[in-house]
N, C-alpha and C positions, 0 to 999 in steps of 0.2 A: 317337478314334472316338466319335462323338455315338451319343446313345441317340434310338433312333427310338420306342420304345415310344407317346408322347405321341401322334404323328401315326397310330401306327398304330391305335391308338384311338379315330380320328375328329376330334382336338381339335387346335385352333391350337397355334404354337410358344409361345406367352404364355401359356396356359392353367395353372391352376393344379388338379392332377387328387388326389383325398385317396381311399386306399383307408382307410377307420377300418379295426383289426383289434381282434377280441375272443382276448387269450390267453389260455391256461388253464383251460377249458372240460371241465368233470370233474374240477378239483380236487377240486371242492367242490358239491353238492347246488344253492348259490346261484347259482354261473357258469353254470349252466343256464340255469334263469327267467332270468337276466341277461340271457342272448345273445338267449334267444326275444323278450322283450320291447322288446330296442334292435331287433331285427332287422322288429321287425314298426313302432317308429316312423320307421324308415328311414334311420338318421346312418349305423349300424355294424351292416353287412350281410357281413362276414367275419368268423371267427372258425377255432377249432386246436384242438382235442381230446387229451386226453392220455389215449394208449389204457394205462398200465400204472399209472394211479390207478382208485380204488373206483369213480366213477361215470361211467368210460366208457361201459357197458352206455345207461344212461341217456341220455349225451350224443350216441351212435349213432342211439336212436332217435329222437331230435327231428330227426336227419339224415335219418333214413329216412320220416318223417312229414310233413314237410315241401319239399315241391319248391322253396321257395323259400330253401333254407339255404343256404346256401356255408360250408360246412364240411369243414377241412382236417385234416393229422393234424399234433399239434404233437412232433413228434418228440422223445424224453426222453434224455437222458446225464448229466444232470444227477438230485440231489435232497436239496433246499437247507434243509429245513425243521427245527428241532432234533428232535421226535419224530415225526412224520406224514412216512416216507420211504417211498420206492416201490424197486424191485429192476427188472434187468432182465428181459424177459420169454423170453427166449432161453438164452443163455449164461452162467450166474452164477457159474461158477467163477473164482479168485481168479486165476487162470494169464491169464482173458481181459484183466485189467486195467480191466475196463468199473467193478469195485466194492470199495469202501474197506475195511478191516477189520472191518467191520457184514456186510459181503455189504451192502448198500446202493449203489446208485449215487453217485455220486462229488459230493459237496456244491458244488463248484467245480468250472469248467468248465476252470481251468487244470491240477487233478489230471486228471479225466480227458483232457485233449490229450497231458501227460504220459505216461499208464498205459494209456491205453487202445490196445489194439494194433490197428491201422486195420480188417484181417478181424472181431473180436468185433463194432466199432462198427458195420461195413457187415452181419453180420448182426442185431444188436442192430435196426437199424432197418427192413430187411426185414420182421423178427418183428413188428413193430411197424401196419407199414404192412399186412400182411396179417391184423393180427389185426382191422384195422377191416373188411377186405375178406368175410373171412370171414362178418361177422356181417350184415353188408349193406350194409356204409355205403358212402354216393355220398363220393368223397373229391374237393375241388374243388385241393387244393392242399397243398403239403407248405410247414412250415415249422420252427423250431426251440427249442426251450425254451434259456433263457438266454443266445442265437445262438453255442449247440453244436454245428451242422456249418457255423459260417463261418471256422473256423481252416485253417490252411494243412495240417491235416493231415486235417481232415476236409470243408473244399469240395471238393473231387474225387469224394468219397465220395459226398457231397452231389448234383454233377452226375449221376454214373452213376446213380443210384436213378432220379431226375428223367426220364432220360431211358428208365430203364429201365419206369418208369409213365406216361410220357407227361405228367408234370403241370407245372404253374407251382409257382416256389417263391418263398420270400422271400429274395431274396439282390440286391445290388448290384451295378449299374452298374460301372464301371471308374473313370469320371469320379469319382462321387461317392467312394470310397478316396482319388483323387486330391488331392481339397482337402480331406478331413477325413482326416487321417494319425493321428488319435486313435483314430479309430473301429479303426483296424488293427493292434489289442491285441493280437490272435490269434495272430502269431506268434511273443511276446516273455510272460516269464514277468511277473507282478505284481509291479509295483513294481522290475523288476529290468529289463537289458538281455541277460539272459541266453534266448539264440533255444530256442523251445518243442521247436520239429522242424525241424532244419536240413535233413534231408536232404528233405523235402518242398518242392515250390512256394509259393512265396510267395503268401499271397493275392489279390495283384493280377495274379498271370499265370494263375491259375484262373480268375478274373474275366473278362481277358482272352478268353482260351476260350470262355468261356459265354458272352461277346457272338458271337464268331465260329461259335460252332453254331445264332444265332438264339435263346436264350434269353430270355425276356422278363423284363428287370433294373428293379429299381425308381431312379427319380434319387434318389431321399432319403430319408433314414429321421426318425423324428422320435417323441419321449415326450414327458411329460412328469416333472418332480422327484418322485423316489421318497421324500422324505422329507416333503412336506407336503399332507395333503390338505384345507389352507384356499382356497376360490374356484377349486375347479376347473374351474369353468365360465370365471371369467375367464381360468386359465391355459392354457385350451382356446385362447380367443378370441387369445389373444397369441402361440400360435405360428402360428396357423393366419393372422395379418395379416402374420409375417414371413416365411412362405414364398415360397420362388423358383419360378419356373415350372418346370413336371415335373410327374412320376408318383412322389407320395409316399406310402410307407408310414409310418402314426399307428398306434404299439402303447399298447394300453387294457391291463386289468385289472378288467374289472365283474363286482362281483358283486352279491346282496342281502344283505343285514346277518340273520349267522343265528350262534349258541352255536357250528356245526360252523365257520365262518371264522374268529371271533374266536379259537377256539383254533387253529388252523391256522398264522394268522397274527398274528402278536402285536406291541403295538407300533403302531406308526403305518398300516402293513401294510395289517391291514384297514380299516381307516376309509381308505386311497387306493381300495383296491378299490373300495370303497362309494362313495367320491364320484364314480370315473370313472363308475358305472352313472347315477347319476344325473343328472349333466352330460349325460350321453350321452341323456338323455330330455326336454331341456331341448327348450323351444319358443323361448326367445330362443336358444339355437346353432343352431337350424332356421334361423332368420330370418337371423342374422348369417352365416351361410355363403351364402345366396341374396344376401342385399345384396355382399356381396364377391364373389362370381361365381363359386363353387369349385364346383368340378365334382365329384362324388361318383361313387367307383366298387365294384366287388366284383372278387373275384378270378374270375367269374363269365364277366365280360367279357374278363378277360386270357386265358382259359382258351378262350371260343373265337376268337381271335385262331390260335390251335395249332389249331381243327379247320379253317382255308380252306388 
């Protein structure tokens, strides 16, 4: 089943369509000014919210202040960091499985696929979704921290929320599973051939589904190397010349370079953060995306595709 998404967006079948996304929006003080400022030179106009860190509050109201935000909730199951961990906002008892022997959310996303018992996780994320609702926030879109509800045991969970807010999420195509059989970790333990959750669907027949409800699926997903943030601007430029035509999701990481990131993030960490913001502000990626003919989008547009 081909993905129509492309056409349904106005664009030829050749076209080569780049959602930028900004993750991680409230980690940190910096993801903020990041977003606001890529968002206003025009590359990277989405972005995810993590409502169960310190500066959600924050990152709410730029949502709320701004009509022209596209800001999602980046849904948490995950929390990866050695001392800067977050807790669920719902259910924290050890019985739910959502949290490690800290009471902390679960550092790996294959612990909690493991542990986490699918009811804690579907409310875990409810809690989540209405804690931005509460406060005011316009939410354009649901997606996932460390692509925590795209296991076989939590895309389903994933779909019903979706559908149960009406929104677009970041989740894949059918096809694109299909010829990248890497990307479909999700149901298999680290490093082992040992299945996560047998007794659940396999990623690619939840996939399945979610094209067949009319889902709007992205063809391709695309980062860049988490371990160097030397010429990111060039390594911007090189994937975005070998993309295939489709509706690509590009996941970022920007932030500004601040005492609160560097400890946060240690290591090479924040210096990628740092470089994606500013790549991200670059006037020669402006240009070289207009000379290659890439069509830039938000989740914006995908979202009222869902209101005709």
């Amino acid at each position: 089943m081909n993905n129509t998404l492309l056409t349904e967006l106005g664009f030829a079948s050749t076209d080569k369509v780049v959602l930028f996304h900004c993750d991680d929006i409230g980690m940190n003080h910096g993801s903020i000014q990041a977003y606001q400022e890529l968002k206003e030179f025009g590359l990277a106009r989405s972005g995810s919210v993590m409502v169960n860190c310190p500066w959600f509050l924050s990152a709410a109201n730029l949502a709320k202040a701004n009509s022209d935000a596209d800001l999602g909730v980046h849904l948490m199951l995950t929390s990866e960091w050695q001392e800067y961990r977050w807790r669920p906002i719902s259910n924290q008892g050890a019985d739910s499985g959502l949290v490690d022997q800290d009471g902390f959310l679960h550092r790996s996303e294959y612990d909690c696929w493991l542990n986490a018992k699918p009811e804690a996780v579907e409310q875990e994320v409810i809690a989540q979704i209405e804690a931005a609702l509460q406060v005011g926030m316009p939410i354009s879109h649901l997606d996932s921290h460390m692509f925590a509800m795209l296991s076989a045991k939590t895309l389903p969970i994933f779909q019903r929320i979706a559908q149960r807010y009406y929104l677009p999420v970041m989740a894949m195509h059918l096809d694109y599973f299909k010829r990248t059989p890497q990307f479909i970790k999700h149901t298999q333990m680290q490093r082992t051939n040992t299945p996560l959750v047998p007794t659940w669907p396999e990623v690619t027949t939840t996939a399945a589904q979610m094209q067949q409800q009319g889902f709007k699926l992205f063809d391709h997903w695309c980062g860049l190397p988490y371990n160097d943030a030397g010429d990111r601007l060039g390594q911007i430029k090189h994937v975005l010349a070998e993309l295939p035509a489709g509706v690509t999701f590009f996941m970022l990481h920007p932030s500004l370079d601040t005492p609160e990131l560097r400890a946060i993030c240690p290591g090479a960490d924040w210096q990628i953060r740092v470089a994606d913001y500013q790549a991200m502000l670059s006037p020669e990626l402006k240009s070289y995306i207009q000379q290659q003919g890439i069509q830039l989008i938000s989740f914006q547009e995908i979202r009222a595709l869902m209101a005709n």
